[in-house]
N, C-alpha and C positions, 0 to 999 in steps of 0.2 A: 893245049887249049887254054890254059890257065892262064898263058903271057895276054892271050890276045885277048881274057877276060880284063885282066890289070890294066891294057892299054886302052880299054872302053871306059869314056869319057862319063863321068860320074850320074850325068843327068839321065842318058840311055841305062846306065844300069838300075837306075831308079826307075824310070819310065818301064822297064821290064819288069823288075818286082811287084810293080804297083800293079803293072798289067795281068799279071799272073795271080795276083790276089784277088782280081776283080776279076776271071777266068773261073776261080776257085771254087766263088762266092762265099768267100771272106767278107767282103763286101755286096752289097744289095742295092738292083736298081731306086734310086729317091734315096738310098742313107749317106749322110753327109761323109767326104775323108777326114779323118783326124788333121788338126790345125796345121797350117807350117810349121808352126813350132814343135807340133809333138814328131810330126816325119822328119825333121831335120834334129832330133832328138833320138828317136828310135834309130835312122840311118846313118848319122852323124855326117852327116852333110850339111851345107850352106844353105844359108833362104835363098839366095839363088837359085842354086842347084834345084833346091822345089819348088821355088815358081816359076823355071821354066819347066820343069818336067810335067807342073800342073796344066801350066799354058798350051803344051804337048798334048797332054790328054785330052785338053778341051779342041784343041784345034784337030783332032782326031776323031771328036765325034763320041768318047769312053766318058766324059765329063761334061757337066751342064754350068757353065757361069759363073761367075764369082761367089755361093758358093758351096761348089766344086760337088753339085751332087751328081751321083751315078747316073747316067740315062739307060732305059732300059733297051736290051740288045735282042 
């Protein structure tokens, strides 16, 4: 399972983590996510990579607008 972890495309394994911390409640409906810069700091990942992941979440319905606070579930 590990391969088929490594060959998921960076932004779904982000988009999974994120999901799972907002799952957790790590995160809380109305509190803002930490900037691009600090998720692309903490995951070491591209601003790419998290705004589209961010873009994902919103177009998902887990994120509210530009910016990016939780909606409640």
């Amino acid at each position: 399972m590990a391969t088929q972890d490594a060959a998921k495309p960076k932004h779904l394994k982000l988009f999974e983590e994120l999901g799972q911390a907002i799952q957790r409640g790590t995160f809380v409906p109305g509190q803002r996510l930490p900037t691009e810069a600090e998720l692309m700091q903490q995951y070491g990942v591209s601003r790419t990579t998290v705004t589209r992941t961010l873009r994902d979440l919103e177009h998902r319905g887990v994120v509210d607008g530009v910016a990016v606070d939780l909606v409640g579930m």
